[in-house]
N, C-alpha and C positions, 0 to 999 in steps of 0.2 A: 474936747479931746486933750489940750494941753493942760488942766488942770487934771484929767486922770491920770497921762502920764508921771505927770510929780505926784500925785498921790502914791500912784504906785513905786516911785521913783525914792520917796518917803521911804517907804513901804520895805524897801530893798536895801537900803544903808542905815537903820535902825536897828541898831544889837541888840535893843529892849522898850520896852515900852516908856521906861524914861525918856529915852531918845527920840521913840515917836511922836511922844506929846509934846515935846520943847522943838522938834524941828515942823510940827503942826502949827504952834504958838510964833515961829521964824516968818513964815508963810503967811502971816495973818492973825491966829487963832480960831480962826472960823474959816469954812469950805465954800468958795461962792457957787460953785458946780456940784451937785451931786453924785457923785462917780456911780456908775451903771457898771452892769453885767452886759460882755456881747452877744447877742442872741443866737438860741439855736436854732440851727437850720430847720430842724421842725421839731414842731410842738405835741408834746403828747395831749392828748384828750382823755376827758375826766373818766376817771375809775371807776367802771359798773357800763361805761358808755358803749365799749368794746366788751360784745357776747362771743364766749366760743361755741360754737356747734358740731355734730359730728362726735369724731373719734377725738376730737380733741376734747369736749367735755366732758365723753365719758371718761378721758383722761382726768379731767381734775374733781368731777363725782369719786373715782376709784382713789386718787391721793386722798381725798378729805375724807375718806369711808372706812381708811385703813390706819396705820403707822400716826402720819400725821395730823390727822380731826383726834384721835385716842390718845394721844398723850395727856391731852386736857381733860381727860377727867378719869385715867388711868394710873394707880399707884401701883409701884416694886413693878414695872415692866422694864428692866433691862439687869444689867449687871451688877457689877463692883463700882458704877458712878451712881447708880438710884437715876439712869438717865431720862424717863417718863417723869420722876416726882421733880426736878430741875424745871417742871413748866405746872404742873397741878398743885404744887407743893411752895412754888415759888416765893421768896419775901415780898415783888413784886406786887404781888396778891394777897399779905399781910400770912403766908405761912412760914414754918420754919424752915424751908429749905431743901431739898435732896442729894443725898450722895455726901462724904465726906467734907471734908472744912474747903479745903481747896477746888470744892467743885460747887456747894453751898454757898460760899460768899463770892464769888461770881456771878457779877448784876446782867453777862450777856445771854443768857441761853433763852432765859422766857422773849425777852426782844426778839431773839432771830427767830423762835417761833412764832410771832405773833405779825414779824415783817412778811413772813409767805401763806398765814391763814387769815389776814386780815384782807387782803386783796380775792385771796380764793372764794373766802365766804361773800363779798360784795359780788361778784362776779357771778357766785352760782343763785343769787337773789337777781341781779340781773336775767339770768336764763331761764327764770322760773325754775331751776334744778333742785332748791332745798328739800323738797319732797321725793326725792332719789337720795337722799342721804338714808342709814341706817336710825329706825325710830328714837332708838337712844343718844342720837349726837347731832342735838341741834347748833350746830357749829356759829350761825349763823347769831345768835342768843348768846352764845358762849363766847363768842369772839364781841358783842356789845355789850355784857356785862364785866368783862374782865378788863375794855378799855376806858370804861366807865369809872370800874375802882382807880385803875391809874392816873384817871384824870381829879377824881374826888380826893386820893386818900396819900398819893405819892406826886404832887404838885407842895412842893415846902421850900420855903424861903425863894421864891423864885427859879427852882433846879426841880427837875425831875430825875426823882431818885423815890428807891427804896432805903429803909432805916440804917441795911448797915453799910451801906456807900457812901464814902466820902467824896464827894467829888473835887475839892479843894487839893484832895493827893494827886489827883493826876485828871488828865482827858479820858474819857475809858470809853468805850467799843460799843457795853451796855446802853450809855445812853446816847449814841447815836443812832442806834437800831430800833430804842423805845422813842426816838422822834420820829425818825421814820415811820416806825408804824403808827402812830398819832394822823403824821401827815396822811397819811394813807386813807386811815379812818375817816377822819373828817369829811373826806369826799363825800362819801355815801350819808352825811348827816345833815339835822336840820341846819339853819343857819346860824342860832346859839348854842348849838354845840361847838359849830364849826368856830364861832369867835373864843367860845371859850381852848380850845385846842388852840388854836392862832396865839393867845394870851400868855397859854403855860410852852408853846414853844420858842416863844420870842424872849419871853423872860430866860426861858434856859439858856438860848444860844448866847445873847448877852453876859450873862454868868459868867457860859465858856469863855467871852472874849475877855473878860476879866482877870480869869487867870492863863491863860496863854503866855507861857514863855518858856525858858530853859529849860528849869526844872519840869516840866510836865509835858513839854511835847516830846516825848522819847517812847522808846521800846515801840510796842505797837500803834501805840496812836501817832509817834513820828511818822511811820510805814505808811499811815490810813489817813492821814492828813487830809485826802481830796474828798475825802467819806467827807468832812465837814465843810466845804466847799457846796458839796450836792446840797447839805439843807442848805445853806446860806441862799443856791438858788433856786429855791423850793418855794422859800422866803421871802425872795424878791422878785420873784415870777406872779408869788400866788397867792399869797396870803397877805400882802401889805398892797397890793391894789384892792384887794376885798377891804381890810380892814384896814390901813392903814392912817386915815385920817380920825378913827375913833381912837382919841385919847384915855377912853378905859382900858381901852384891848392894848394898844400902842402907844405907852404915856409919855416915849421918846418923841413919838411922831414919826410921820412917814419919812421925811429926807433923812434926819439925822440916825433913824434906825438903820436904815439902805448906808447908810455912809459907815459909818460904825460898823456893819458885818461885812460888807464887801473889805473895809481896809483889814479887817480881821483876818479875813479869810485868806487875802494877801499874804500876810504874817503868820499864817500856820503855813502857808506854801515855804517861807523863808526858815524858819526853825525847824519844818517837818524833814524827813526825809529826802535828801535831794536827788531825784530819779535820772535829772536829764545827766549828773556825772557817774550816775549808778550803769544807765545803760548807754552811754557815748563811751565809758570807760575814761572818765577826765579824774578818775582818783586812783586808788581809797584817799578817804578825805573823812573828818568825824562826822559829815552830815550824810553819807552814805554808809555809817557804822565801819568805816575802813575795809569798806567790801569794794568789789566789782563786780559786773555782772561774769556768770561764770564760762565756762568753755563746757561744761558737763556736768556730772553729778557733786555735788557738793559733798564735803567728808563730813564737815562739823554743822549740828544744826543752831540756827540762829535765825532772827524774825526778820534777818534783811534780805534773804534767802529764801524765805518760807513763802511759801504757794498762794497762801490765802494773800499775805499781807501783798502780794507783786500781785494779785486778782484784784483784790479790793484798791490798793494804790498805785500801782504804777499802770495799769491798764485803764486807771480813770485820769491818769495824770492829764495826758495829751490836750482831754476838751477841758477839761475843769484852768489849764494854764491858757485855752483861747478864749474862756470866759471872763477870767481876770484882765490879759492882757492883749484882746481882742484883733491879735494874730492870726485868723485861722492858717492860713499859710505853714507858721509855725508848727501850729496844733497837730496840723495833717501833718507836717513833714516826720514831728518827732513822732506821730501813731506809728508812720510806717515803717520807724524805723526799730520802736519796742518790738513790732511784731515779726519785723527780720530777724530781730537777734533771738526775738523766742522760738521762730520756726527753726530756725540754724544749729543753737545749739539745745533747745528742749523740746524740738517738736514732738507730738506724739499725734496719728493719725486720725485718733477719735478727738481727740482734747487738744485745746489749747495751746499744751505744754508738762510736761512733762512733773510734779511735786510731790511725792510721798513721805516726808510733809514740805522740807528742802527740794532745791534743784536738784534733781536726777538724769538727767542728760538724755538721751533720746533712744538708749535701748527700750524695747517695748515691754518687757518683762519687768520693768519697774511699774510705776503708776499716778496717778493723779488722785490728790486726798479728794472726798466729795465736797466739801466745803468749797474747794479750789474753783470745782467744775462750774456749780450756781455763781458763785461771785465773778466767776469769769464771764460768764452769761449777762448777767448784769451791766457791769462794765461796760460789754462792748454795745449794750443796748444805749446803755446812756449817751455814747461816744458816736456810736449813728445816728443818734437823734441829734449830737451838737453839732457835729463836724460833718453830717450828708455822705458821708463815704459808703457808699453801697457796695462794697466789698466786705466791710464790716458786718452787714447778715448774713453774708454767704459762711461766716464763721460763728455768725450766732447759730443760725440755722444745723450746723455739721455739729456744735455740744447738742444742741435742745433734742436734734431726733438721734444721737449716738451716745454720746456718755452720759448725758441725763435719762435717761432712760433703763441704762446700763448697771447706772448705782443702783437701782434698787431691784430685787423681784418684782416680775410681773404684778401682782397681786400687790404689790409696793407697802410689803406689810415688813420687808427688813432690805439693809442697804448695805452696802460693802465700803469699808473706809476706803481704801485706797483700789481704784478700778486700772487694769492692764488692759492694754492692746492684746496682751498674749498673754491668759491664765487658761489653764486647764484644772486649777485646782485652787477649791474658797474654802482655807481653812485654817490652821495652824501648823506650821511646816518651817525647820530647818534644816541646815545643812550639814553634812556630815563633818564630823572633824577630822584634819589632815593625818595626823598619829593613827587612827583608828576609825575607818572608815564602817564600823561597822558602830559606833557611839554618837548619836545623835547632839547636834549642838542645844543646850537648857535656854529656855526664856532669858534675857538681861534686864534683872531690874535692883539690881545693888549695885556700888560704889566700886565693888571688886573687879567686876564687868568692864575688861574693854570695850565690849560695844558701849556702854554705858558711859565709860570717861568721854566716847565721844560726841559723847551727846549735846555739850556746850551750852550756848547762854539758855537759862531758863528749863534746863533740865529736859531739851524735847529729845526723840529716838534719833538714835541712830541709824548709816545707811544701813539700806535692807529689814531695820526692824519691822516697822509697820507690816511690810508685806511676808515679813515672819510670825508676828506677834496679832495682827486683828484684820487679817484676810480672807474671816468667815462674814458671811451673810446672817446680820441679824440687828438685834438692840441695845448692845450692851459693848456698842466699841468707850465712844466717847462723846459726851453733850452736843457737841459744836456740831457736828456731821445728822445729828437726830434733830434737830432741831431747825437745824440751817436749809435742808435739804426741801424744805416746802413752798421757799420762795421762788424756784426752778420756773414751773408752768404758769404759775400766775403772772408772771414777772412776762415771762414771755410772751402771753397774750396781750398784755397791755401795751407791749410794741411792737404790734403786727399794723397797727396804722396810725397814722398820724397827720397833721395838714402844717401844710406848708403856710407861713404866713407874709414870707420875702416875699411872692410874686408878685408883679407891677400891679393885677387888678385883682381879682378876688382869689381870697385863699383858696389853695390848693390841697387837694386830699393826695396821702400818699402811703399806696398799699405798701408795706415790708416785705412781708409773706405773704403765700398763697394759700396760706393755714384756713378751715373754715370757722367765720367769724361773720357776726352783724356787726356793722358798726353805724351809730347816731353820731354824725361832724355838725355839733352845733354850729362850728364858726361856718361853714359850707353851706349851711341848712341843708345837708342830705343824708343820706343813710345809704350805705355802702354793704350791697349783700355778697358774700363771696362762697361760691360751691363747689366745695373740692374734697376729695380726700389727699391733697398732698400732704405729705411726699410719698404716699402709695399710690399715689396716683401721678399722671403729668404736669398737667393741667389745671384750669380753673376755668370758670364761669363767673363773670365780676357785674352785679346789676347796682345801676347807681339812679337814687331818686332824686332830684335836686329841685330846690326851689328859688334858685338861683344861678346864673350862669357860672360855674366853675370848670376845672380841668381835675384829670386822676393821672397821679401820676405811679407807674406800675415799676417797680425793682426788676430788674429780667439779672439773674445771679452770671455770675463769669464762668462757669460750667456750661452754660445754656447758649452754646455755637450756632444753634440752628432755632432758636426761639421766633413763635409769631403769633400774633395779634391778631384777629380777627383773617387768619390765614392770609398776613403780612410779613414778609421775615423783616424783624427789629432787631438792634445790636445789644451784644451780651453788655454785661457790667456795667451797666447803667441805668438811666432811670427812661422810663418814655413815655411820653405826653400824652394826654387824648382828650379832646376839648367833650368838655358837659355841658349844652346850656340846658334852660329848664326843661324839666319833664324825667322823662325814663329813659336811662342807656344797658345796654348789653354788650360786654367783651369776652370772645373765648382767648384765652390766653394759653398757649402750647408750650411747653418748653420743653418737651422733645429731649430727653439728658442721652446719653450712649454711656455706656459700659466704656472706664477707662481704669488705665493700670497706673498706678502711680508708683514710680520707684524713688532711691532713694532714702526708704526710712531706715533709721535705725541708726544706731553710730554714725559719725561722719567723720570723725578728726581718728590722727595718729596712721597704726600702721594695717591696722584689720576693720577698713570701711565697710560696714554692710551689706549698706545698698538692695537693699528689701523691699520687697515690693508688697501695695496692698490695691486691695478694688473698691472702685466705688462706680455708685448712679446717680448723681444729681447729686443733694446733700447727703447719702446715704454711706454711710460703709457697712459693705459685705465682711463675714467674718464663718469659718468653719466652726460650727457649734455641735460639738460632739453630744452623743445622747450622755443624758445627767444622773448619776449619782446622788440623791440628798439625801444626807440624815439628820436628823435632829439632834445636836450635840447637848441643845441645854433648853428648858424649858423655865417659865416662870409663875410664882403664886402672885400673880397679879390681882388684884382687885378694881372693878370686876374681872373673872380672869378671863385674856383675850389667846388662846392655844396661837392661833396665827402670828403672833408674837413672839417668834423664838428664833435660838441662831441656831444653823445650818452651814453644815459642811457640804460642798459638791464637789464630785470630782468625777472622773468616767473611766471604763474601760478600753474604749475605743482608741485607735493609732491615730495623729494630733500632727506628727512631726514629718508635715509634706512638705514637698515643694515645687512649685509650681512650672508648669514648661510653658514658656509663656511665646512658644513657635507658635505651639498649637492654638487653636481657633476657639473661643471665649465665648458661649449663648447664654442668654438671659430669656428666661421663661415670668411673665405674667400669671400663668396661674398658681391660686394659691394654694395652700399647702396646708396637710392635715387641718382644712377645717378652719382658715381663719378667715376673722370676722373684724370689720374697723373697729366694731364698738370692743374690740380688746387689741389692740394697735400693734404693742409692745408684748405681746404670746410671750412666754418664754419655756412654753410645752413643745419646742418643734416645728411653730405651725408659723406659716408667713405669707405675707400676701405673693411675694415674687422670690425668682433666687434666681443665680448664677453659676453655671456652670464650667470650672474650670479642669485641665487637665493637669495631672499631677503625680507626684511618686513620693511614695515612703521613702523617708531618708534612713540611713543606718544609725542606730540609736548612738554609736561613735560620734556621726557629723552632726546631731543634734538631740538634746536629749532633755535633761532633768539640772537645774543647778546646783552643784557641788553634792549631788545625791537627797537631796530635798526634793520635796513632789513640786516646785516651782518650777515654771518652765525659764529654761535658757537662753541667752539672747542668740538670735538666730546666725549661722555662720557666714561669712560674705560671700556676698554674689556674684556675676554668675558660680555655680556649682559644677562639676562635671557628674558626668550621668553614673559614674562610677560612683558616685556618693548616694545612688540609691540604692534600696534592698534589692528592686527586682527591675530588669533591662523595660519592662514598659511601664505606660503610663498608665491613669484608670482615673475617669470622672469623678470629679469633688465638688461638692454642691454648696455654693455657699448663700447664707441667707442674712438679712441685715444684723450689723449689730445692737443696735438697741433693743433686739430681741433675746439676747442673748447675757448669761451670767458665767459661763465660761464659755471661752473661744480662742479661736488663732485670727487674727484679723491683719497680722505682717507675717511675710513667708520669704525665706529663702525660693530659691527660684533658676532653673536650667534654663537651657537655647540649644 
């Protein structure tokens, strides 16, 4: 422990790598201790190990059927970025590229497709499902000869790269995503594939530690810093006890390659962006880009601010700093305290937090990019699994079945860049101008454009553009969101279970979710069958085979006040025990959720606080989802051509602007609705397993209406309301049904007494 410390300690008063190698050489020159990673509280289990069943496969049959299995072998399916040829077209793949220079020479987009179809396709080979896919998209084939070429033909000089990446300019995003999915890959292969993957990603990561330093940890990869962290412990979890004492594969060796990455990976925490004065508010300072964290929406955009980079980096910050510096204490402290300050001043109901692409504060009528949502998802999975905090799924759980779901149509064949708590309208909309209310404000995309000056480092939009400029449903926003968007569900079934390996006697399996799922626990020798349809459903049915004496241990979420085990009440927020020795066990698991209101959303600071209220059942939120308008604004000559691939404007005729009388009495009806079926979860026809019935009044289109005359809706007025602020003296039943069923809705409401 005392030789980590200085290592780390090294680590921490090194301005450069000159410095670290002369205060290395002070110390000795050589390492008598190997410095280690502290371990996660629990261990995932190998990729394909964990099958989903139910509504949840056909969940990921229907992704891989539609939008995301089609890009890869779909050309001209989207807009003005060629966003489809950005993955079939790829240099990655030895092609020319898609979409203009600045969207072409962009090594990340084939990676983040290939990080959420490389686990999809293992997974549906897992559940025997490849034979539910569409005859023409052997995903499965597709996704093993495309990581094949990367492994054959883009391994050079030690870096994994395409021809025209330089990687010597900078750290780039691209190839953390193409390790990623490598690592991924691997699982599911023989054992000399698997060494040769181990070979071309050790050589890379090495590379990276090579150049690490000022010049190159900045802009985004400063942000994303703990992205590189995660493989390091990918590395030193899983692929250097396999292979690490083979001198072909590892020609460092096992100790000094583990010493070498880990003190690396220290030094990209010390150069990278630094979170803990980003979100304690201990600057501006150059290593937090001279930012703070903000009180609300952000004016100018910049990538210290931006949604994704605060998803992908500072939401992993928390475990990736108790790995290094084997604090968990720490680790938990500062989780809970990122996620205060995201609930306080960016909460948003469905999400996370609030990014369209920058901080946008917590009115509902702004939104969260989709990029934001999955990376967010992400994160908090990896940050459950290091740090045990089981509060952490209670918020995986609330993105995976509401705003992921949300981003895209049903039919998941187009997705909406930035998702609101409150749209009533997916299209291209702004606001009037003040002089002449009857002159629509034009698009901003020149230099002349005020919005546009305010658009800051790197050229991104402005407030309110996004949700002015690419708020339809379809293919043709922007690469990052179309490609990105497929590591959602795969991602998330792979952390529905995992086994505990701290217990004093034999490892421990430990359910996440109550999602339906087989899982094979090698380290347990058991197989963990769980029969549910939650979250439309209560419950579960959990049968465990075991051929060895273990325990299961079950997440009961902090929602769940009246939860019980085998018709036992057990305590919410926590995890709870249940001895397995050999043979076969069965637990009905109830968790019982009640209909509850949650106030509070929306603004909270200054002089006009919100105070909005929304509904939920368990992990779900309810959302009024007016009947839908779509048209087809644009279609494409795709080859093969896919019609299902086009953008869509929605929007409705129906009255939107209630609010709620929340005196009145509040019923939740179980049956379902027009017709739905698990095996289509996420309907976005209408149709839903359950809804909620609340009572409510039209407001006067005065006290709530349209923003600045744009068909975007407004942020709701503060609450309570008096009843004079409705059209008519009663009230009248308003039905609301979840939202991840839903592409437009009202899901925060103003609200009477």
């Amino acid at each position: 422990p005392h030789t980590k410390q200085l290592l780390l300690f090294i680590v921490a008063k090194a301005d450069n790598m000159k410095t670290l190698l002369t205060l290395m050489i002070c110390v000795g020159g050589t390492v008598a201790t190997v410095p280690t990673l502290a371990p996660r509280t629990f261990e995932p289990i190998p990729l394909g190990s964990i099958v989903p069943k139910g509504w949840l496969l056909d969940q990921l049959v229907r992704q891989s059927s539609s939008l995301s299995g089609y890009l890869s072998t779909t050309e001209g399916l989207g807009g003005y970025h060629g966003d489809s040829d950005v993955v079939n077209k790829t240099r990655w793949l030895g092609g020319p590229s898609g979409g203009p220079w600045y969207i072409g020479d962009n090594d990340q987009w084939f990676p983040y497709w290939a990080n959420g179809n490389v686990p999809a396709a293992l997974q549906l080979r897992a559940a025997k499902a490849l034979r539910l896919l569409p005859e023409d998209l052997p995903l499965a084939d597709i996704v093993d000869r495309y990581m094949h070429y990367v492994l054959d033909q883009d391994v050079k000089d030690g870096w994994i790269q395409h021809d025209k990446w330089a990687p010597t300019a900078s750290l780039d995003e691209g190839g953390y995503e193409m390790v990623q999915s490598l690592m991924q890959w691997s699982e599911g292969q023989n054992k000399s594939t698997r060494a040769k993957v181990t070979k071309a990603v050790i050589s890379h990561l090495l590379n990276e530690c090579s150049v690490i330093n000022n010049n190159t940890i900045v802009s985004w990869t400063a942000t994303r810093w703990p992205t590189f962290v995660t493989l390091v412990e990918y590395t030193v979890d899983r692929l250097l006890p396999e292979f690490g004492n083979n001198s072909e594969i590892v020609p460092l060796g096992y100790e000094q390659t583990q010493t070498k990455l880990i003190m690396y990976a220290g030094l990209m925490g010390k150069l990278g962006m630094d979170w803990n004065a980003y979100y304690n508010r201990l600057g501006p300072t150059d290593r937090t880009g001279n930012k703070t964290f903000p009180n609300g929406s952000v004016p100018v955009w910049n990538v210290y601010d931006h949604g994704v980079n605060n998803a992908e980096g500072a939401v992993r910050w928390p475990a990736a700093l108790y790995r290094l510096n084997g604090s968990k204490t720490e680790g938990m402290s500062q989780m809970r305290h990122l996620l205060y300050m995201l609930d306080k001043y960016q909460g948003q109901i469905q999400s996370l937090f609030c990014a369209d692409e920058v901080f946008c504060g917590r009115d509902p009528n702004r939104g969260t990019e989709t990029c934001t949502e999955v990376e967010s998802l992400f994160s908090l999975e990896l940050a459950f699994a290091t740090l045990g905090m089981p509060e952490l799924m209670d918020r995986v759980e609330r993105l995976a079945f509401n705003a992921l779901p949300a981003a895209l149509t049903g039919d998941m064949w187009s997705h909406v860049y930035v998702q609101q708590a409150n749209s009533v309208f997916a299209g291209i909309s702004h606001p009037k101008e003040a002089k002449n209310p009857t002159k629509t404000k034009k698009a901003c995309h020149n230099s002349t454009c005020s919005a546009y000056k305010m658009r800051g480092d790197g050229g991104g939009p402005g407030p309110y553009e996004e949700i002015e400029n690419a708020n339809y449903y379809g293919t043709s926003h922007f690469p990052c969101c179309i490609t990105n968007f497929p590591q959602g569900w795969p991602k998330f079934i792979q952390n529905t279970v995992f086994v505990d390996m701290q217990t004093k006697d034999e490892p421990s399996i430990v359910i996440a979710s109550l999602v339906p799922v087989r899982a094979h626990v090698t380290a347990a020798q058991a197989i963990v069958d769980i029969e549910s349809q939650y979250p439309f459903g209560d419950g579960a049915n959990i049968s465990v085979t075991t051929n060895t004496t273990t325990t299961l241990q079950v997440r009961i979420p902090i929602w769940a006040t009246t939860a019980t085990i085998d018709g036992e009440r057990v305590n919410n927020g926590t995890f709870v025990t249940l001895p397995c020795p050999v043979g076969n066990h069965r637990f009905v698991v109830n968790l019982n959720p009640t209909v509850r209101l949650e106030f509070g959303w929306g603004e909270n600071f200054g002089t006009n606080v919100t105070n909005a209220v929304g509904v939920t059942r368990g992990p779900l939120v309810f959302a009024l989802h007016p009947l839908e308008n779509r048209t087809v604004v644009r279609k494409y000559n795709s080859t093969p051509a896919r019609p299902k691939g086009s953008d869509y404007q929605i929007s409705t005729n129906e009255t939107w602007n209630y609010a709620i009388d929340v005196s009145q009495p509040i019923k939740f009806s179980n049956m379902a609705i027009n017709g739905w079926l698990p095996s289509f979860a996420f309907d976005d026809s209408n149709a839903s397993p359950f809804s909620i019935t609340v009572m409510a009044c039209a407001l006067q289109d005065s006290v709530w209406g349209y923003w600045k005359g744009s068909n975007i809706t407004d942020a709701p007025p503060p609450s309570p309301l008096p009843r004079e602020a409705c059209k008519e003296t009663g009230t009248k039943p308003l039905v609301l049904t979840p939202f991840g069923g839903t592409n437009i809705r009202i899901s925060v409401f103003p609200w009477i007494n």
